[in-house]
Phi, psi and omega in degrees: 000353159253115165285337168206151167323329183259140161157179222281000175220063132042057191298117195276097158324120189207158188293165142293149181285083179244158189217178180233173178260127199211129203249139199228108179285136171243337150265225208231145184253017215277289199318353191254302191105005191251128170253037164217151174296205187282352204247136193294127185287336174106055158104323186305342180301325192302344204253043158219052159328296182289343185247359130306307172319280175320302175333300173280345189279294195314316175270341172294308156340292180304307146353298172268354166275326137011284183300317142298347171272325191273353191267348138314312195271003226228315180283350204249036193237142162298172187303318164300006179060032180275331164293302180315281172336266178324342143310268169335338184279288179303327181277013165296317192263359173288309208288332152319265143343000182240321190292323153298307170252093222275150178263145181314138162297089174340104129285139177269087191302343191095175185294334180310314180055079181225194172246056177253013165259001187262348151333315199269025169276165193220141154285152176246132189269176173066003187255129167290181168308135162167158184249131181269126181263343179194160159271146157255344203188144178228193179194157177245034182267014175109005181283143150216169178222169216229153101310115205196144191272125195229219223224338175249359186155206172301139171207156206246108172250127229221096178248101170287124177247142181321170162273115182340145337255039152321133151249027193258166197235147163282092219255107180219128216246103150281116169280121183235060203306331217257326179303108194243323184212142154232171172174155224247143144334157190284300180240073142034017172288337194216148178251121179265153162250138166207113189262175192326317208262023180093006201261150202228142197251107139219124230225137157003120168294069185206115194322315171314298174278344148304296157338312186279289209301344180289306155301349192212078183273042187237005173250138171101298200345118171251170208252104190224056171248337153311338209254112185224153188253136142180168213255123199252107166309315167315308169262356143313322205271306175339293189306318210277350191277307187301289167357303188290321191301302217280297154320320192276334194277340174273003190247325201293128173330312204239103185328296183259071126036070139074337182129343284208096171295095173312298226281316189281351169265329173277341152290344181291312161325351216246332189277327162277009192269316183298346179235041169280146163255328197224178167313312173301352182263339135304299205303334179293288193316286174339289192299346178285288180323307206265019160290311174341329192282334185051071187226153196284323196276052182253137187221127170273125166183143163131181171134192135272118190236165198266166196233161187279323213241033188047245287116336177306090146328326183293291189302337170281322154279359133314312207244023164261083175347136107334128148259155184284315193074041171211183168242117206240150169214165210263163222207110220240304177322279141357309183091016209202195196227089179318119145310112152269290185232156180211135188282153199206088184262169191316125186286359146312293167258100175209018170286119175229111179054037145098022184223148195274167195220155213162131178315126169336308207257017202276155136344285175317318179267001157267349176276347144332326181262010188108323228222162188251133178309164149275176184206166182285142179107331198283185178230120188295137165225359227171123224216127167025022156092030189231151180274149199281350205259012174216036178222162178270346173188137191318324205275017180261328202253006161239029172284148188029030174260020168280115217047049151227153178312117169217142179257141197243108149306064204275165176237117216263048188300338172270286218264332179275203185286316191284101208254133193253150155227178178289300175337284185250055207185115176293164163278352172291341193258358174304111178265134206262149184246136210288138158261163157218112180241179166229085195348133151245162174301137171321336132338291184292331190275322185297334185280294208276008166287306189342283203272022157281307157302319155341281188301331182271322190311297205303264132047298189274002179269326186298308176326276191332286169328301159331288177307328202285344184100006167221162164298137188235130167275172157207118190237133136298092203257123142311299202223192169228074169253200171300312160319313192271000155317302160290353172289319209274299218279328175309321194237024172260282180290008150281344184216049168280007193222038175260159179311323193194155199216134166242135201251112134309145187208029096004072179120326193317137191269241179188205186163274178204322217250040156315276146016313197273303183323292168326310170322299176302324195284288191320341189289154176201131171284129192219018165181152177272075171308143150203086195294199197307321174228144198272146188249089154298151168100012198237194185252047180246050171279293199208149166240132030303139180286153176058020175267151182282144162270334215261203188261157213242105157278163161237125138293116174247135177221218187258351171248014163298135178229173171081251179251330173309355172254340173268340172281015193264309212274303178323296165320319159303250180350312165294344193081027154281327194197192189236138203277116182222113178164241181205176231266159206265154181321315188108000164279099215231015182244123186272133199233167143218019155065036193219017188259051193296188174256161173289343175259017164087020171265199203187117171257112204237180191241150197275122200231320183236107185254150203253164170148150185244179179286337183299267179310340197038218176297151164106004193084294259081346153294282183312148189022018155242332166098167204251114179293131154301157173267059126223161215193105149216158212249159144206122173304123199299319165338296180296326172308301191295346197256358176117338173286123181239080174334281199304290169295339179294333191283271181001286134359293176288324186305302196298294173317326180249039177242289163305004180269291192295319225225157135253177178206115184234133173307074206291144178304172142304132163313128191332292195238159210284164145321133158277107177281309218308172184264339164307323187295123193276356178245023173274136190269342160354000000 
């Protein structure tokens, strides 16, 4: 879907991701003479006519001598059946016993007994394009049915395979939008469903009865009011305890653990596991252990923990304060709660998961109803008609008001026509006027303070920059996932043709994509485009398309982690830019975070250590963190009053960094080539 590398967000020419479908024989075909399995090859079945013939003559055969051995063993019994009855008896309690415990499928490794049979997988031809998330079901005449995403949701594509010798499949595509988990039985007798509203479906490992249930979600339909687990906590913490020892010591980077007699911490340890009462009382033990290691990226969390409200959303989000989306402090005088501030992100991007998302008390989210924001000075006097003054905090009267409708009783000391000050004005003669907003949840208020400090830092580095006399990009990373990818390509390839660039790592959680980041940085113009009329701003400037020309700060503090440190140690190292804040967390061991517990918790392990001939293991990173090459604080005082110690430096570095280095376009030559024949120096 990219045709070429050039254009305005620097497109990357990439492979498509496609994956196929593929039948892996697990017994052994020698004794058959067939070198493909149960499943139709896509045309290859035709040209073995003659050895399908021998096939069936051959299982016909078998079939009937089979039959005549049991109608031999059927004469050999006496006139009272008493032999027969006892036959009958036992293969009753064999077939009892096989339905209890169904046995594991013999495979056949070959003489090696390696992974040199797994040679004999086939593609299964005819199945279209799509994208499919799982098998659900295979059979075994050569049926499967498939899991796949459709336009409406989950949908069950259903491959009926023809009758021999055909080989094609009878292609039929079901919606299954309500359908959230499925999965086949331990011997693959039965197939689950479990749709949205909870209800669990199981029905025959059979293209039909998959079918009817796909279509019907009231077949199959099982009783699962019944169904409970359970778990003797003790010996749950016990397993889980042994477990996290056992990942860590197989997951861990480095074989002798750091040095670390692994066998004697888990004996230190192991006794106090016996005196756990609750989850959080593992989770002290674990993190204690997997300290030993003294390596950073071990993080303990997750897990099943008891709850006040059971798991009931509702009731939890009953008894969860709602935000305002602002910072109110409390006013005795007033009788109320002062607006200070209200948050306010970039009106560009102010989309979260396709909804717009804005302080309750902002302008934007009131004026659609009519009604006009508030600004700081104004004053909450009243919550649903109740005084904020007779609760110990406004946020007691906004438990479970979050996305519904609640009215505020404001004192308009700012936003109205009429501007009060306290000073000369009684409060009594202020009259308070009805609001009607709609709470966000703490989740939403806390992502839009972020990206309200986003927004004013950038806003004030450009300012800064402005006085200072030059152009600034300014970009910000949270984090380094998918998301800040798109962050990074939004502000990168809006000022890549700026003078000078400050990268915040500030705050950064870490991630991955160091590496894409650099990539851009590393670029360097080694030529000049310039047509008839010269266009600044597109991506015909210079190539490399899109390399920054100008100088690079990076901002750093103690809470950059991760990768956010790794791309800080690149930039350094490469000889991009310059380090300015203060020294990074120290997490220089790469993980992925996939060693779970049986309740879905995590102790988790450092898996990929990193080092060079410089730094050796660690970077330089691990447990020590990454010095700025300038060192500066910024004081939380200062911070709360508006001052940004770090970036104001940022700033000045960048102005005398371009004063010694300027960064200039070189002109285009005066004049053009002379082609003409006229030209006393054309070699014609």
């Amino acid at each position: 879907d990219v045709s070429s590398p050039w254009g305005t967000r620097g497109p990357f020419p990439h492979f498509s991701k496609d994956s196929s479908l593929y039948g892996l024989p697990l017994i052994n075909y020698q004794d058959m003479d067939l070198p493909v399995g149960r499943f139709s090859g896509g045309g290859a079945m035709e040209v073995l006519g003659e050895t399908m013939a021998v096939l069936d003559k051959q299982v016909e055969e078998a079939l009937k001598e089979k039959a005549e051995s049991l109608k031999d063993t059927k004469n050999e019994t006496g006139s009272d059946g008493s032999d027969a009855t006892e036959a009958k008896d036992a293969k009753e309690e064999d077939d009892e016993e096989d339905s209890k415990f169904p046995k594991d499928l013999e495979i056949e490794f070959g003489p090696q007994k390696d992974l040199a049979f797994a040679r004999r997988a086939y593609r299964i031809a005819n199945v279209p394009k799509k994208r499919y998330i799982a098998i659900l079901s295979q059979t075994a005449d050569g049926s499967f049915a498939l899991v796949g995403k459709g336009s409406s949701g989950v949908e069950i594509d259903i491959f009926a395979a023809q009758d021999y010798p055909s080989d094609k499949f009878d292609a039929t595509s079901i919606s299954a939008s309500t359908v959230v988990a499925f999965d086949v039985s331990t011997d693959r007798d039965y197939v689950s469903l479990i749709r949205s509203d909870g209800s669990i479906q199981v029905v025959p490992n059979k293209i039909s009865s998959i079918m009817s249930a796909c279509r019907d979600p009231d077949v199959g339909v099982t009783n699962a009011d019944e169904i409970a687990l359970s778990v003797w906590p003790a010996l749950e913490y016990k397993q889980m305890y042994n477990d996290a020892w056992r990942m860590l010591r197989d997951y861990f980077y480095d074989v002798e653990m750091h040095q670390v007699d692994w066998q004697a911490i888990h004996e230190r340890y192991l006794p106090l596991v016996e005196r756990c009462r609750k989850r959080e009382d593992l989770d002290d033990i674990l993190a204690q252990m997997a300290a030993e290691l003294s390596a950073l990226h071990v993080f303990v969390y997750g897990g099943e923990y008891n709850s006040p409200f059971s798991d009931d959303s509702k009731l939890t989000d009953a008894h969860t304060p709602a935000s305002l989306g602002a910072t109110l402090q409390r006013n005795i005088e007033w009788k109320g709660y002062v607006v200070k501030e209200i948050a306010l992100r970039d009106p560009d991007f102010n989309l979260l998961e396709d909804q717009s998302v804005y302080s309750p008390l902002s302008d934007q989210a009131l004026r659609p109803s009519g009604q006009k924001g508030l600004q700081a000075g104004d004053v909450i006097v009243g919550v649903n008609g109740e005084s904020v003054f007779r609760v110990p905090d406004i946020h007691m009267l906004l438990r479970g008001r979050a996305g519904r409708s609640v009215r505020l009783e404001v004192l308009r000391l700012s936003s109205g026509e009429t501007k009060l000050d306290s000073s000369d004005e009684t409060p009594t003669k202020a009259a308070p006027e009805p609001v009607l907003v709609v709470p966000i949840k703490q989740e939403a208020a806390s992502d839009l303070r972020y990206n309200a400090w986003e927004w004013k830092t950038r806003e004030k580095a450009k300012s800064l920059a402005k006085d200072a006399g030059f152009d600034l990009a300014y970009i910000h990373l949270r984090s380094m996932g998918q998301e800040d990818m798109d962050q990074f390509a939004r502000s990168y390839f809006e000022d890549y043709d700026k003078q000078a660039m400050i990268l915040d790592m500030r705050h950064n959680r870490g991630g991955n994509i160091d590496s894409w980041i650099s990539s851009f940085l590393e670029r360097k113009a080694w030529y000049f485009f310039q047509g008839r009329v010269k266009s600044k701003g597109v991506d015909l400037d210079w190539n490399q398309q899109f390399a920054f020309r100008g100088h690079v700060v990076v901002l750093i503090d103690e809470k950059t982690s991760s990768d956010g440190e790794g791309i800080s140690r690149a930039i350094s190292e490469l000889g991009l830019g310059v380090l300015i804040g203060k020294r990074t967390w120290g997490g220089g061991i790469w993980l992925s975070s996939d060693n779970r517990l049986v309740d879905g918790g995590i102790a988790t392990a450092p898996e990929d250590g990193v080092y060079n001939d410089k730094f050796g293991w660690g970077m330089g990173i691990e447990a020590e963190g990454i010095k700025p090459d300038i060192e500066v604080d910024n004081n939380p005082r200062s911070v709360y009053e508006g001052t940004d110690a770090q970036l104001e430096r940022a700033i000045e570095k960048l102005k005398q960094w371009l004063e010694e280095e300027p960064v200039e376009e070189p002109s285009p030559p005066a004049k053009k080539p002379d082609k003409s024949l006229q030209n006393e120096n054309c070699l014609a």
